[in-house]
C-alpha positions in Angstrom: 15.9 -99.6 -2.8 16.6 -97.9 -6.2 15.8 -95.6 -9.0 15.1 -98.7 -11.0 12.8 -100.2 -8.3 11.0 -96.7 -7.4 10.8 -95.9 -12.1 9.1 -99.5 -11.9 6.6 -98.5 -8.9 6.2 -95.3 -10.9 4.9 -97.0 -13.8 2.6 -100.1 -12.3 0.6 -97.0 -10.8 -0.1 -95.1 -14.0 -0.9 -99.0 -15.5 -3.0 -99.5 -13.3 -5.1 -96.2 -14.2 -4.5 -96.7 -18.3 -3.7 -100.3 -18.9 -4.1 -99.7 -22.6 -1.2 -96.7 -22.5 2.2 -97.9 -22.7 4.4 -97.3 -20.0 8.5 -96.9 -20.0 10.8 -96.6 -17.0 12.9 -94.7 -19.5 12.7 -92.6 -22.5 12.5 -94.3 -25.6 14.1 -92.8 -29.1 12.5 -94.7 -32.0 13.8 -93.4 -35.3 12.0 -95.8 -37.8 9.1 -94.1 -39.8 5.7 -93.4 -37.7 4.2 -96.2 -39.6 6.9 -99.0 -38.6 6.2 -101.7 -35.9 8.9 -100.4 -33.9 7.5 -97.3 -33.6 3.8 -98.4 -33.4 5.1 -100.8 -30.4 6.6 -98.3 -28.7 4.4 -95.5 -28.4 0.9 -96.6 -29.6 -2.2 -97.6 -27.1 -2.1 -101.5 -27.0 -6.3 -101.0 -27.5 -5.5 -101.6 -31.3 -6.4 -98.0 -32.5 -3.0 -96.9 -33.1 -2.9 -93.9 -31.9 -0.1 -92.6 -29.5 -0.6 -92.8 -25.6 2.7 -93.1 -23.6 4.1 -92.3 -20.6 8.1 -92.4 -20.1 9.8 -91.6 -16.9 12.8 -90.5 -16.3 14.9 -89.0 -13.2 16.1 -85.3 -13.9 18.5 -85.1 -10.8 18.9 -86.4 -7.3 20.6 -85.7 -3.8 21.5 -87.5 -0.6 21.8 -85.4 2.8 22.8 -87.2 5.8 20.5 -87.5 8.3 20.2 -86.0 12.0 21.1 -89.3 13.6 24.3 -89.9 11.3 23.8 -93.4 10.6 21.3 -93.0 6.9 21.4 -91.0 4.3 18.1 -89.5 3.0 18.0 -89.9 -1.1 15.7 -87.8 -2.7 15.0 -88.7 -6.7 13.7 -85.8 -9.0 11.4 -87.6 -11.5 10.1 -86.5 -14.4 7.3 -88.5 -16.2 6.5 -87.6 -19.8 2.9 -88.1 -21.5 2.3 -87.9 -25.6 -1.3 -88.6 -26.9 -1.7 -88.1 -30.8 -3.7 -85.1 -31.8 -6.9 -86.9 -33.6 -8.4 -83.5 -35.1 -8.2 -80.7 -36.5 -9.1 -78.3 -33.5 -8.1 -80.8 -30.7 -11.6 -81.1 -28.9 -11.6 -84.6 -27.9 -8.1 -85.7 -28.1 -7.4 -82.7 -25.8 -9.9 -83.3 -23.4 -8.7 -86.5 -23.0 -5.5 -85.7 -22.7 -5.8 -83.4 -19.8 -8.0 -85.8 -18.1 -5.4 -88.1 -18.2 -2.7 -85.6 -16.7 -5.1 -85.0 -13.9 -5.9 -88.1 -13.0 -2.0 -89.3 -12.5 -1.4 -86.1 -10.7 -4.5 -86.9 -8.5 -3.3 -90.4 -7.8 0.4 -89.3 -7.1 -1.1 -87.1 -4.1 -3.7 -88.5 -2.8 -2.7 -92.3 -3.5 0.0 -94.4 -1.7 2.8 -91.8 -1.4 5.2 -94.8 -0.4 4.6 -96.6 -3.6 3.9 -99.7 -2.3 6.8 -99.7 0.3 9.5 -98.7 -2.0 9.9 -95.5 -1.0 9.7 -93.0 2.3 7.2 -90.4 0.3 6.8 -88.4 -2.1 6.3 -84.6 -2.8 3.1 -83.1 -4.0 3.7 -83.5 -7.6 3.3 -81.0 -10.4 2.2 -81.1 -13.7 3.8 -78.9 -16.3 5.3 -78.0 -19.7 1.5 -78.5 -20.9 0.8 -78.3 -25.1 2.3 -79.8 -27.6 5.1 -81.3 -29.0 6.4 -83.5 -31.6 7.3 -87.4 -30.3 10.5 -88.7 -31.9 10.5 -85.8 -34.1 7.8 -87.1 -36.5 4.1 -86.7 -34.6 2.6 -83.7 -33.0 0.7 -85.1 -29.8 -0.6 -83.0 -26.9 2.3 -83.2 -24.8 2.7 -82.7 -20.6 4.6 -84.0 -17.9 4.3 -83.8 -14.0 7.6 -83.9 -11.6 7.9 -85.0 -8.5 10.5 -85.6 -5.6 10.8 -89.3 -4.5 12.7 -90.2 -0.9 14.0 -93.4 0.1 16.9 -93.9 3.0 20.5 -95.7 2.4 22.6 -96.6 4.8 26.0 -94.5 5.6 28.8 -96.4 5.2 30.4 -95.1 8.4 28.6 -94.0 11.6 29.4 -93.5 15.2 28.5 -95.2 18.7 27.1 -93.7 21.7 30.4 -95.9 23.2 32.5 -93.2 22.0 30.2 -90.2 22.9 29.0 -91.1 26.8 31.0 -91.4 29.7 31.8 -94.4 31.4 29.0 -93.9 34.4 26.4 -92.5 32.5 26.0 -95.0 29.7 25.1 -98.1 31.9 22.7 -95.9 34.3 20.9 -95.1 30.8 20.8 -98.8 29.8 18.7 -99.6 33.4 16.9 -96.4 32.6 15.6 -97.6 29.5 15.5 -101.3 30.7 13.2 -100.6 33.5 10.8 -97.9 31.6 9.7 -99.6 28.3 7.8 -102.6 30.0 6.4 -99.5 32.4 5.0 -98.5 28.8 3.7 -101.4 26.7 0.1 -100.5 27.2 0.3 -97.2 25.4 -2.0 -96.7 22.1 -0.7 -96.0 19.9 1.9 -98.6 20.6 5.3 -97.3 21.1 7.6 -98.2 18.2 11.3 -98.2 19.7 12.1 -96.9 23.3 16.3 -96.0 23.3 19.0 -93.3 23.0 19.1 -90.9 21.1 21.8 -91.7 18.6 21.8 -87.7 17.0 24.2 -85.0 17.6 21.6 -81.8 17.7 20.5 -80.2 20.9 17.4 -80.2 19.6 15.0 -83.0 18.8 15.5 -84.7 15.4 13.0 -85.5 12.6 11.9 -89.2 12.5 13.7 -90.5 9.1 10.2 -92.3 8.8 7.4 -90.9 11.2 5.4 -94.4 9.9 7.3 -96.7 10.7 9.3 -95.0 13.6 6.5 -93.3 16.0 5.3 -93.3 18.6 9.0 -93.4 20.3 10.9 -92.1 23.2 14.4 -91.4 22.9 16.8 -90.8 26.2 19.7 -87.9 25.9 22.0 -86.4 28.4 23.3 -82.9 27.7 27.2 -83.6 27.7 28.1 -79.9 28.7 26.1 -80.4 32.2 27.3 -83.5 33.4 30.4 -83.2 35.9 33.9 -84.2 35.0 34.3 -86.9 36.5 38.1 -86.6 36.6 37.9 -83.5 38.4 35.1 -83.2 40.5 36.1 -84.5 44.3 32.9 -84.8 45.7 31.3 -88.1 46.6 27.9 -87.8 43.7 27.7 -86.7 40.3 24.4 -84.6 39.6 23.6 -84.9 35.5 20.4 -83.9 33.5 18.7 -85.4 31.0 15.8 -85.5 28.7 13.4 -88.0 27.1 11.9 -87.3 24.1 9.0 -88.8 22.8 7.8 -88.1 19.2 4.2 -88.6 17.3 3.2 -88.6 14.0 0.3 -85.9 13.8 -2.6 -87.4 11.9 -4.2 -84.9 9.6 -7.4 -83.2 10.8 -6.5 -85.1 14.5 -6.6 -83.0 18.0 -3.5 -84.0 18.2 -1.8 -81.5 20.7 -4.0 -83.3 23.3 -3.0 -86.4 22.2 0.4 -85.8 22.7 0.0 -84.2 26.4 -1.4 -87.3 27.0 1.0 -89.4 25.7 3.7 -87.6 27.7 2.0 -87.8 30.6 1.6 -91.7 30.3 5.0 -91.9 29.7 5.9 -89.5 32.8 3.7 -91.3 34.9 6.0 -94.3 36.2 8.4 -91.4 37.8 6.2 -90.1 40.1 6.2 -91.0 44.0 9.5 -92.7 44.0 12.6 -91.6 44.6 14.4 -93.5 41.8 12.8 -96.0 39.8 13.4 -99.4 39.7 16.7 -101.2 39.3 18.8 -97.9 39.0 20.4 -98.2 42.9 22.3 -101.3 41.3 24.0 -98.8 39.2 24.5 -96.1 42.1 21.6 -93.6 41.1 20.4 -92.2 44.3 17.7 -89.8 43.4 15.6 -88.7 40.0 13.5 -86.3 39.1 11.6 -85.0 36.4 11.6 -81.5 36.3 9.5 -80.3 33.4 8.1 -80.9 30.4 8.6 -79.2 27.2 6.3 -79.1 24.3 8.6 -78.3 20.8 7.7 -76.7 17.7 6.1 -79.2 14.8 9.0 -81.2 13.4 7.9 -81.0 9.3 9.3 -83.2 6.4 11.6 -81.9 3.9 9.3 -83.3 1.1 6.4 -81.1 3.0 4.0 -84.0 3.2 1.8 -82.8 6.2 1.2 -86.8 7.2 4.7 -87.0 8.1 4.8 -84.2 10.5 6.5 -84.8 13.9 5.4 -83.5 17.7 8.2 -83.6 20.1 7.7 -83.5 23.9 11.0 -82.8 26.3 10.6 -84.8 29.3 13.6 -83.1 31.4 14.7 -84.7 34.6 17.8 -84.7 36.9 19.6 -87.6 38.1 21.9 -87.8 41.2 24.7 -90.6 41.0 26.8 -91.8 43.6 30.4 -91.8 42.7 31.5 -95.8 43.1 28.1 -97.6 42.9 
């Protein structure tokens, strides 16, 4: 996506609350007298009256962090998005009642509405409404004047990003491939339906935030932990003993029990392990034995924007794995 694509999301939803108002994806500078068409085109309600009711957005600043697994950025857009609305008396009682009904209702709509803006973006923050009073438009009207900011996230692609080729050992990566072949069928009746099934393609030690818990969870990633595996160029003995984990991630639905659901999950996905000595498939790739030894529940993964839908459970399914030396 795009700053121009998320400015024109931005302004089809405060349309769609004031259709008269007019909108701009950018800020406008009209220096013709208040009275001129440009002017009146620019800023005045289309409901005929004349008076001024705008809204222009702009973006104050912006960053882009890589992400955990190395292969997206995470953008994040700081938007601003200013309101005028014309002053129509002397003490400001209706105009200014208006006026901060309109403030709240945009700010309302930005929270509690569709916070990926019809798809274009990840989410948004919880956006605040400020600078409230007045203030003259173009230098020539005083209108009540406010504007609300908020943080908009959308993903981009890196343009350079590294395999799990170069990272895994020769024996290890094809024993994960039948790993992960044989389990996901073993798992196609879960509900909520699990999204992806697959390595883990981060660096960290530690389990990784979803770049989009919506479209990304439920999901189980695979990891071994490169410091325990044996050198394989220097270990003499006949099997190779390496751990590993599987983590698998939910979304935690606001208000849900959800520390129950994900026991449960992690148990339905544990389940296929038990009372066999290896599963499926895995001799043709030398694995002799495997194990699950434990499983961890993590600390709540949260979003950097803060939105509490987006928050991440992690549970560490930890398991050894005994490998004979020439399958």
């Amino acid at each position: 996506m795009s700053w121009s694509a998320i400015s024109e999301a931005l302004s089809a939803r405060i349309s769609a609350l004031y259709p008269a108002s007019k909108v701009h994806t950018r800020i406008r500078y009209i220096r013709e007298p208040a009275e001129s068409p440009e002017f009146i085109e620019a800023y005045s309600s289309a409901d005929g009256t004349r008076r001024i009711d705008c809204w222009q957005i702009t973006r104050t600043g912006g960053k882009r962090v890589l992400s955990e697994q190395g292969a997206r950025y995470r953008v994040q857009h700081e938007a601003k998005i200013h309101h005028h609305r014309s002053v129509l008396d002397c003490d400001c009682e209706s105009s200014e009642d208006d006026f901060q009904a309109e403030i709240d209702a945009v700010l309302t709509d930005l929270i509690n509405g569709d916070r990926t803006l019809s798809d274009v973006c990840i989410t948004l923050s919880d956006a605040e409404a400020q600078d409230i009073g007045h203030a003259m438009l173009a230098e020539q009207v005083l209108c009540h004047y406010g504007s609300i900011s908020v943080t908009i996230e959308e993903l981009e692609a890196s343009p350079t990003s590294e395999t799990l080729d170069l990272m895994m050992s020769g024996i290890w990566r094809p024993i994960g491939n039948a790993l992960l072949a044989w389990l996901e069928p073993q798992l196609s009746g879960l509900l909520p339906a699990l999204v992806s099934c697959d390595w883990d393609s981060g660096a960290s030690k530690a389990p990784s935030m979803p770049l989009d818990p919506r479209t990304e969870c439920p999901r189980v990633l695979l990891r071994y932990e490169p410091e325990i595996q044996v050198d394989l160029l220097t270990n003499k003995g006949e099997y190779d003993v390496g751990r590993g984990a599987l983590w698998v991630q939910l979304r935690q639905p606001i208000g849900d029990s959800h520390h129950e659901r994900l026991v449960a999950y992690a148990d339905a996905v544990a389940a296929p392990f038990f009372g066999q000595q290896r599963p499926d498939g895995l001799q043709a790739v030398g694995v002799e034995f495997m194990q699950i030894t434990s499983i961890v529940y993590h600390d709540p993964l949260e979003h950097p924007l803060g939105e509490a839908a987006l928050r991440v459970s992690t549970a560490e399914i930890q398991f050894e794995i005994k490998v004979r030396r020439y399958p």
